[in-house]
C-alpha positions as a Python dict, from the first residue, in 0.01 Angstrom:
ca = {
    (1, 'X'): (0, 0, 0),
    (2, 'X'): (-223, 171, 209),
    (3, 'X'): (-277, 550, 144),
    (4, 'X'): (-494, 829, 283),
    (5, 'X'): (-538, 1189, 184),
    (6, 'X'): (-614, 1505, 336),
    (7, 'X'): (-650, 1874, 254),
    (8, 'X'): (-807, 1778, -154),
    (9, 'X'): (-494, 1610, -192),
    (10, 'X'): (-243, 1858, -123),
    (11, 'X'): (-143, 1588, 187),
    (12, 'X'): (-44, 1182, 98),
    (13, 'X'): (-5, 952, 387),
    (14, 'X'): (108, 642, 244),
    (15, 'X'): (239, 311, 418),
    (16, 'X'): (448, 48, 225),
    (17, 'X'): (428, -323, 327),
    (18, 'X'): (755, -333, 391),
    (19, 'X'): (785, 1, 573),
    (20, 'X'): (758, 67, 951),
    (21, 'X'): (601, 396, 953),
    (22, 'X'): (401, 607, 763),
    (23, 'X'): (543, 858, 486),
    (24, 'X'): (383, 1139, 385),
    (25, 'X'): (417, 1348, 37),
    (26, 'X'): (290, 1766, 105),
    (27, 'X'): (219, 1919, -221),
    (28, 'X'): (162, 2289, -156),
    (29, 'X'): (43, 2510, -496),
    (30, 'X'): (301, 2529, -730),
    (31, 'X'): (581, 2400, -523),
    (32, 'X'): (743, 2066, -579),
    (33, 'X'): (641, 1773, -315),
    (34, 'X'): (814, 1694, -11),
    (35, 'X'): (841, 1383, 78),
    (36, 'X'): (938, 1252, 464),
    (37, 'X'): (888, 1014, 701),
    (38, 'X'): (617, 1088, 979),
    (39, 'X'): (809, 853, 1224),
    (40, 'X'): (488, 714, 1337),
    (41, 'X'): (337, 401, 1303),
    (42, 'X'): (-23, 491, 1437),
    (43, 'X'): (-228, 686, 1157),
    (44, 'X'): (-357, 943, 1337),
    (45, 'X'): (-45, 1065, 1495),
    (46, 'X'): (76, 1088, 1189),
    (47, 'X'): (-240, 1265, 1047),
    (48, 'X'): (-173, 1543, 1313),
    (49, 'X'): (194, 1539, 1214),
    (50, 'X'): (116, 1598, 862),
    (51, 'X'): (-103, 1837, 915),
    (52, 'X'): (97, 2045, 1113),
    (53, 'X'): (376, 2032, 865),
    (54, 'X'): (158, 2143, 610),
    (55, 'X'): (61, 2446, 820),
    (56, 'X'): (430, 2498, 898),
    (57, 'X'): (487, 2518, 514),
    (58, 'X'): (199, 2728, 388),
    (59, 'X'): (300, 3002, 667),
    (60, 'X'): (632, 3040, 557),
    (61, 'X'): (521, 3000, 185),
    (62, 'X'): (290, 3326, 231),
    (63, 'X'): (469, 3645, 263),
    (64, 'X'): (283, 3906, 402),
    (65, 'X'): (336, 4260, 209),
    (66, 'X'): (133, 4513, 354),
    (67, 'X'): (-51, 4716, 101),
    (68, 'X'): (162, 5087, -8),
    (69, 'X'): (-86, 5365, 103),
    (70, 'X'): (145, 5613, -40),
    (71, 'X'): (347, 5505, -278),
    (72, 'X'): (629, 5802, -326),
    (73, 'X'): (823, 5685, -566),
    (74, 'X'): (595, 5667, -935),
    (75, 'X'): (834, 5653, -1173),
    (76, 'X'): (848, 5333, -1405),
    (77, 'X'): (1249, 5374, -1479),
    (78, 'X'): (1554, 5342, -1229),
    (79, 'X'): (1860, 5499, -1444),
    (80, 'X'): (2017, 5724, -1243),
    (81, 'X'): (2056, 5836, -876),
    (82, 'X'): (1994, 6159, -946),
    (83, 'X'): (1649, 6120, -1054),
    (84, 'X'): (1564, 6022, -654),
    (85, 'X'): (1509, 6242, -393),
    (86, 'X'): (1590, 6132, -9),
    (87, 'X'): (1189, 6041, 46),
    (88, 'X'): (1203, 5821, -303),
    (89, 'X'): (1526, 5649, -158),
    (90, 'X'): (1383, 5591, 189),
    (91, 'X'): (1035, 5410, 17),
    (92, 'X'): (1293, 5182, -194),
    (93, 'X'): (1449, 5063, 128),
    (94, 'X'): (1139, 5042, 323),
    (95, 'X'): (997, 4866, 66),
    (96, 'X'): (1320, 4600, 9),
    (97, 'X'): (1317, 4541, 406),
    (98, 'X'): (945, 4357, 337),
    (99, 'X'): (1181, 4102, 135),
    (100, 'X'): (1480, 4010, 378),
    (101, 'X'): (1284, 3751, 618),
    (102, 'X'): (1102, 3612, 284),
    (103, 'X'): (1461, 3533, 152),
    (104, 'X'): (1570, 3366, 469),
    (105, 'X'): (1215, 3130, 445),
    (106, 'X'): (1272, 2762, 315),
    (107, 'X'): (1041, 2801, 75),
    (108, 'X'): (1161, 3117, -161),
    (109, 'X'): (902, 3185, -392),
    (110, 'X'): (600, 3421, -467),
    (111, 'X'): (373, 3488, -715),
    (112, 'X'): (384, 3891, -740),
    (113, 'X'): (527, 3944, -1053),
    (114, 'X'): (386, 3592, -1211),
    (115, 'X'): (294, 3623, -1576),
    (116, 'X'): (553, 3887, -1606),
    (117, 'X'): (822, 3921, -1820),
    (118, 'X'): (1183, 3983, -1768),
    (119, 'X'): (1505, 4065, -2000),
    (120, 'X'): (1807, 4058, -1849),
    (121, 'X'): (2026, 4221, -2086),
    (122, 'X'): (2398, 4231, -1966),
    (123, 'X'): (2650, 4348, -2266),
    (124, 'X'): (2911, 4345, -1990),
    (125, 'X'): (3057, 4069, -1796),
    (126, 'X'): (2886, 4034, -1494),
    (127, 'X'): (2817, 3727, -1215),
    (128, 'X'): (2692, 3948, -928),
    (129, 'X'): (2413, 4202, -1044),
    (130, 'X'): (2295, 3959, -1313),
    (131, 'X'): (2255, 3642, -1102),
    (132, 'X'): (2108, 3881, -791),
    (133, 'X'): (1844, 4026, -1107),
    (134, 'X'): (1803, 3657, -1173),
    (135, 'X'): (1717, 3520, -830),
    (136, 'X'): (1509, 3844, -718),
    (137, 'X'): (1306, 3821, -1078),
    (138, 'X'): (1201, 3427, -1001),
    (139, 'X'): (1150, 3422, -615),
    (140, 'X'): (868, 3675, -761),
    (141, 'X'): (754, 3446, -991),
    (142, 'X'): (842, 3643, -1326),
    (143, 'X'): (955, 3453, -1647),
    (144, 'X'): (1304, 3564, -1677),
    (145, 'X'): (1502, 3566, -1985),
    (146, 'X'): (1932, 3593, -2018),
    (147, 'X'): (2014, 3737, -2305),
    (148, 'X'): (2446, 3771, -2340),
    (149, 'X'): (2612, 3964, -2538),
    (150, 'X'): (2777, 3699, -2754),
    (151, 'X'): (2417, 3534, -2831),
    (152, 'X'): (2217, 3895, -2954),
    (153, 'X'): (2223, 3997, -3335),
    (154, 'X'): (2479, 4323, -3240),
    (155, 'X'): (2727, 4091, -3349),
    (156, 'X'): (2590, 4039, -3664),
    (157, 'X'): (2612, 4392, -3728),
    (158, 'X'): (2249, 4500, -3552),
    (159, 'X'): (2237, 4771, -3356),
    (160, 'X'): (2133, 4821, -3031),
    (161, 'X'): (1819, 5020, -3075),
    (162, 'X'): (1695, 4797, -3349),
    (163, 'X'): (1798, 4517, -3091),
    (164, 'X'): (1609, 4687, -2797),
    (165, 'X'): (1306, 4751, -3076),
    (166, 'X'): (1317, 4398, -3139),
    (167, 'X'): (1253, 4306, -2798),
    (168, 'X'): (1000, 4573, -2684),
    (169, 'X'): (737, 4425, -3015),
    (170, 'X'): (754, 4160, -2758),
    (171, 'X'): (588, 4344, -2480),
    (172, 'X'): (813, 4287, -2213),
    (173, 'X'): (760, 4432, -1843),
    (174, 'X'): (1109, 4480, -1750),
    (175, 'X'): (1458, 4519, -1887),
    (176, 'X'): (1740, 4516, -1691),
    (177, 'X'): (2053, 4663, -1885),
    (178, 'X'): (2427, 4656, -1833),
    (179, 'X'): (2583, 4852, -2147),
    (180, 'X'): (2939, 4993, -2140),
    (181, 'X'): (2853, 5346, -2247),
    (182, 'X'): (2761, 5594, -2008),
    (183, 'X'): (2400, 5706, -2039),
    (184, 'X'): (2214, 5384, -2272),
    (185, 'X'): (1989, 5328, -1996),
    (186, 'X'): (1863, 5637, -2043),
    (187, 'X'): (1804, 5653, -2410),
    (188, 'X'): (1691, 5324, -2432),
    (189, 'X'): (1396, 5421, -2155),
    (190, 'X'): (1333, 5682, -2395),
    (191, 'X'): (1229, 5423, -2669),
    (192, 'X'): (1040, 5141, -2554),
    (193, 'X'): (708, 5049, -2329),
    (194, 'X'): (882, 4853, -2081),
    (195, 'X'): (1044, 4907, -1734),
    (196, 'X'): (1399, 5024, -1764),
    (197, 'X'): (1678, 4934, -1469),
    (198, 'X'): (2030, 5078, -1525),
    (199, 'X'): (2218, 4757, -1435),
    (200, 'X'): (2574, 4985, -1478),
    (201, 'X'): (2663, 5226, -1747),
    (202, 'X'): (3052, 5258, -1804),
    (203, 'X'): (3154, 5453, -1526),
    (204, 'X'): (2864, 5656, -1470),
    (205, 'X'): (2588, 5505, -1257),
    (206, 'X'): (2488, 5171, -1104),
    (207, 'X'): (2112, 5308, -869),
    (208, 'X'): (2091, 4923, -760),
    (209, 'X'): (2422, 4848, -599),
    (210, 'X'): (2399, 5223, -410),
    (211, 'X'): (2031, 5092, -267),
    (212, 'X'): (2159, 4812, -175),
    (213, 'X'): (2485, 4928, -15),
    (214, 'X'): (2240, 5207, 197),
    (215, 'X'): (2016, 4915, 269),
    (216, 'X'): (2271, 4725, 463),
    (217, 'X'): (2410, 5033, 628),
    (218, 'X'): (2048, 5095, 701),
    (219, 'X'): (2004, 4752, 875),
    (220, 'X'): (2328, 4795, 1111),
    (221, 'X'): (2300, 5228, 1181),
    (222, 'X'): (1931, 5303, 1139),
    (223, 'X'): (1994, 5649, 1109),
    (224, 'X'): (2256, 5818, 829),
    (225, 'X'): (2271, 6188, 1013),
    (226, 'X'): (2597, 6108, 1190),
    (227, 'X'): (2790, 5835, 984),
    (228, 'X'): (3109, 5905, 849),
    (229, 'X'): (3151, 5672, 555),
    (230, 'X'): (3490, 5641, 331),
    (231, 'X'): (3518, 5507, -46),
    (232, 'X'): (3818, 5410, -106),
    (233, 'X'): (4019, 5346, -459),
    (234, 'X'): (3980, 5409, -826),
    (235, 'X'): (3688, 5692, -795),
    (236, 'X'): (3740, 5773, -1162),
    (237, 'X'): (3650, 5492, -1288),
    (238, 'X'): (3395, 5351, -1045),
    (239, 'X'): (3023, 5371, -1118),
    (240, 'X'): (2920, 5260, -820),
    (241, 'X'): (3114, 5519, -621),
    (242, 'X'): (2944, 5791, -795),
    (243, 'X'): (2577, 5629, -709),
    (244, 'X'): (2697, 5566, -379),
    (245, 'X'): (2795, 5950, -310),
    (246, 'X'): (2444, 6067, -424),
    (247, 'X'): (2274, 5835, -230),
    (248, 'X'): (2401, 5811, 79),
    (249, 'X'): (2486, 6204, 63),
    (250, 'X'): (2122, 6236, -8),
    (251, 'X'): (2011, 5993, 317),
    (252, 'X'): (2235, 6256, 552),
    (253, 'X'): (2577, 6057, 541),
    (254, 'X'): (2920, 6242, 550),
    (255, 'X'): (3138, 6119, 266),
    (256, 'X'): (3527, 6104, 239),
    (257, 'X'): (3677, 6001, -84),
    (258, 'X'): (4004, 5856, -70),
    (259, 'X'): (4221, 5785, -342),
    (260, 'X'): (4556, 5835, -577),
    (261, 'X'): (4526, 6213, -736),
    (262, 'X'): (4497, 6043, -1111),
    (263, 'X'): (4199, 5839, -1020),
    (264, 'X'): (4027, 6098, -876),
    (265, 'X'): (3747, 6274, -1100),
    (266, 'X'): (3829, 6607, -1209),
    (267, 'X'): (3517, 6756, -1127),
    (268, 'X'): (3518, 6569, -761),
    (269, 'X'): (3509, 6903, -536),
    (270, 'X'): (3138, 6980, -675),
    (271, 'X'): (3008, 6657, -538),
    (272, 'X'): (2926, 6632, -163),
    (273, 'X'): (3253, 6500, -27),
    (274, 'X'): (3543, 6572, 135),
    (275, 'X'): (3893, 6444, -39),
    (276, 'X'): (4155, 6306, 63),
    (277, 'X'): (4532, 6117, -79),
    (278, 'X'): (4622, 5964, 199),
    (279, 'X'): (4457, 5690, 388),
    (280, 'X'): (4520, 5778, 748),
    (281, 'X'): (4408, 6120, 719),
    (282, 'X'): (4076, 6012, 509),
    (283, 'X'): (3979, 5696, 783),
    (284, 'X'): (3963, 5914, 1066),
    (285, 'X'): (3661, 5889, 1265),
    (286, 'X'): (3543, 5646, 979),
    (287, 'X'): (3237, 5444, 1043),
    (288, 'X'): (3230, 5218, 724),
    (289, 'X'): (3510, 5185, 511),
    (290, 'X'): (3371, 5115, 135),
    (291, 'X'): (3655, 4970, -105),
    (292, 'X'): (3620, 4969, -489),
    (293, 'X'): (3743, 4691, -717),
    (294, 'X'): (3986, 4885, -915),
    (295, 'X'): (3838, 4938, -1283),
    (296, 'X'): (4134, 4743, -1515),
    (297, 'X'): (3919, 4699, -1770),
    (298, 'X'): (3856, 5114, -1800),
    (299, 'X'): (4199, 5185, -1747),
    (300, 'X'): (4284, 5248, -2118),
    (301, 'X'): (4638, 5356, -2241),
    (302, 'X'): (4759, 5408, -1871),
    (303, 'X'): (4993, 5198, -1668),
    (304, 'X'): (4850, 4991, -1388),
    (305, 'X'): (5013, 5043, -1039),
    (306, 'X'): (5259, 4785, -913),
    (307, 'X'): (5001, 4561, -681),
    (308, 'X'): (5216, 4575, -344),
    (309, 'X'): (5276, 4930, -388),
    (310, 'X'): (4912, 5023, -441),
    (311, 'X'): (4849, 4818, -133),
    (312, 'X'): (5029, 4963, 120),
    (313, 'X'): (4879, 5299, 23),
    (314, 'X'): (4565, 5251, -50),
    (315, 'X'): (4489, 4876, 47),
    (316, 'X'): (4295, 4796, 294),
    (317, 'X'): (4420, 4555, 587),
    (318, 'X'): (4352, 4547, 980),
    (319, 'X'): (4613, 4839, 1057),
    (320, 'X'): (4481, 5085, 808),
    (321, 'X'): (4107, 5024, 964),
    (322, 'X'): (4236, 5110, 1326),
    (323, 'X'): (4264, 5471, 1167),
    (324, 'X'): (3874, 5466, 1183),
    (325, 'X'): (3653, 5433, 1459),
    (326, 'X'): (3708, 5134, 1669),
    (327, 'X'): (3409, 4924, 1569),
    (328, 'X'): (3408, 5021, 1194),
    (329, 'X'): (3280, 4813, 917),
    (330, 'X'): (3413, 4696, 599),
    (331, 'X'): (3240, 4661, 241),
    (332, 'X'): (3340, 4590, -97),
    (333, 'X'): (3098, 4596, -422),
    (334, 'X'): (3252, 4270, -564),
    (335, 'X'): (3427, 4148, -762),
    (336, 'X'): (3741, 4182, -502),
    (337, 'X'): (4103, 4158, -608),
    (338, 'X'): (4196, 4037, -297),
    (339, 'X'): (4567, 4124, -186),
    (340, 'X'): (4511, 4400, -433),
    (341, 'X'): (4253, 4596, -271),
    (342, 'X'): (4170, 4454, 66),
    (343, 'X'): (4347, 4198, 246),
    (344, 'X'): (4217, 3856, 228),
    (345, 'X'): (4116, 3781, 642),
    (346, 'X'): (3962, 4120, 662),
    (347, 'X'): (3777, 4093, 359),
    (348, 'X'): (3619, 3718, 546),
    (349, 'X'): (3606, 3850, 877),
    (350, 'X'): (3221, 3861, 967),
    (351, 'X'): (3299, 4100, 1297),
    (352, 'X'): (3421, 4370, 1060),
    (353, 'X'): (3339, 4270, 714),
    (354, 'X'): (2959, 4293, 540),
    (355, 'X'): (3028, 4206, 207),
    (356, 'X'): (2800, 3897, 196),
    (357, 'X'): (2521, 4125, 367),
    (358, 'X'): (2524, 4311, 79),
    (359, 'X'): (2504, 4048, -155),
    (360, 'X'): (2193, 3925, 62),
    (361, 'X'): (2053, 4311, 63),
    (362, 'X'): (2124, 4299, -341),
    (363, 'X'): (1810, 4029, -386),
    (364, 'X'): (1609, 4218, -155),
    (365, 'X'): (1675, 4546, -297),
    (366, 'X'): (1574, 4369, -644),
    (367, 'X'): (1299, 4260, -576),
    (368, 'X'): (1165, 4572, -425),
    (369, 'X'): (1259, 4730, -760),
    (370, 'X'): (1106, 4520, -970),
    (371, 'X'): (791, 4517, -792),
    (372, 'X'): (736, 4882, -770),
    (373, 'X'): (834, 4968, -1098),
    (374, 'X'): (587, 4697, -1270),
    (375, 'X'): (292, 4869, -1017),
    (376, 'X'): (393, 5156, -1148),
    (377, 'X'): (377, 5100, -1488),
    (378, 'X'): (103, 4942, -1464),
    (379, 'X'): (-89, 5237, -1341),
    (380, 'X'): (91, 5475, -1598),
    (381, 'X'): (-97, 5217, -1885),
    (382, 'X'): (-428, 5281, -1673),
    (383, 'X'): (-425, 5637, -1707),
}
């Protein structure tokens, strides 16, 4: 076989008797090989071919991040909304907009955050947040551990600050915590050395999924001052709706709150939103339309609406969204209950719908948070 290599061997051009042309194998730093054909026969052709490829690949391997001059938001902790004001919000997205052409790239992976260590610690069900915490964490190049609830000692009668204890001896850099009561996040950022992000906390707050939700709003309106934005459903219940009111309140936007009376909070009228029972009156002049899965799971020792009758009030479909603005959008956090909550075709209509731009803007929003948080710690342990 002959063989020839280029670049201190990050480049193989190899030729089998047997074979026609010659192959080449591009090995870029800590990236598997590719392997293809040149489609040459003459050597240097393929040389030039090989060669350009390579260049092709180490471009779109490199993302550039330009250097923070001032970074606004120092805090090593995301738990709750209300801890950011609208300049601290507006550096997050900035900062997660560096990430959306590196996640369209072939080649997905940096080394920002390599030597670092992650916890994902989820004590909830959860595909979404976990898997986006997941992809964001290694695309940075951090060492990422899962730890489920049915694994940890708490079900050998541990508790959940000796657990968390246990964890932070290990000097992690991050942990990323989904807990069913309200406010954990908090305490537990109270008690340990590393990073804290409030992956959901019952039905209080979820920062990531707001950041993300402003960050694709962001990406299609530029500007929040005149939007008119609707969330729609079980607002009692729903963490993210509460995040989602601070924030985008916060960033300029006009909210409307639409829902049944019973799953409205009772303290709703001191937040920054105008309510509203009935869905034609609350979509007026709409220009998103946010729907919330509706919470079964916190819905203790009351009876669950009938599913068609809940939809024709409060579900969304194609006639209910021509009470909004002509051209309005449609989003969902996720899980949907489709029928339930939104009508299937809507929900997959990609002229009206951006629910998987906000599962794209999750990862980027992710990674953002995970890199300024670590910087940020890591100049707290300077000082």
């Amino acid at each position: 076989m002959n063989s020839k290599i280029l670049k201190s061997g990050h480049i193989k051009l190899y030729k089998r008797e047997n074979s026609k042309f010659w192959q080449m194998k591009i090995k870029l730093p800590k990236q598997k090989a590719i392997r293809s054909s040149s489609g040459t026969k003459i050597l240097k052709e393929a040389e030039k071919i090989a060669l350009n490829n390579y260049s092709l690949l180490n471009k779109e391997n490199k993302i550039k991040i330009k250097k923070t001059l001032n970074n606004i938001f120092k805090k090593m902790h995301l738990v709750e909304t209300a801890d950011l004001n609208k300049k601290e919000i507006e550096f997050i997205l900035d900062e997660a907009q560096k990430f959306i052409s590196f996640n369209k790239m072939k080649i997905k992976k940096n080394n920002l955050l390599e030597g670092r260590t992650i916890f994902n610690l989820f004590f909830e069900d959860s595909t979404r947040t976990r898997t986006s915490f997941e992809v964001a964490a290694k695309r940075l190049g951090a060492d990422l551990i899962n730890v489920a609830v049915k694994d940890s000692s708490i079900n050998k009668g541990e508790t959940l600050l000796d657990t968390m204890t246990t964890i932070n001896s290990m000097n992690p850099d991050v942990l990323i915590i989904r807990h069913p009561d309200e406010g954990i996040s908090k305490k537990i950022s109270m008690n340990v050395d590393a990073c804290v992000i409030n992956a959901g906390d019952g039905s209080h707050e979820h920062p990531t999924q707001a950041l993300l939700d402003a960050l694709t709003i962001k990406n299609r309106f530029k500007n929040f001052n005149k939007l008119l934005i609707a969330i729609c459903g079980d607002i009692l219940h729903s963490r993210v709706a509460r995040s989602n009111i601070i924030i985008l309140s916060k960033l300029g936007a006009k909210i409307n709150v639409i829902g049944p009376k019973e799953w409205l909070p009772k303290n709703i009228k001191k937040l920054p939103v105008t309510v509203f029972t009935d869905m034609k009156k609350g979509l007026k002049n709409c220009d998103i339309v946010m729907m919330l899965r509706i919470q079964k799971e916190r819905i203790v020792g009351k009876i669950m609406p009938n599913q068609k009758t809940y939809f024709n009030k409060y579900g969304l479909d194609y006639n209910k969204l021509k009470y909004a603005k002509e051209n309005a959008f449609v989003m969902h956090p996720g899980p949907m209950n489709r029928g339930f909550e939104i009508d299937s075709k809507l929900a997959d209509d990609v002229t009206r719908s951006l629910i998987q731009e906000q599962v794209a803007m999750g990862v980027a929003i992710r990674m953002a948070c995970l890199v300024i948080l670590t910087k940020n710690r890591d100049n707290v342990l300077k000082s």
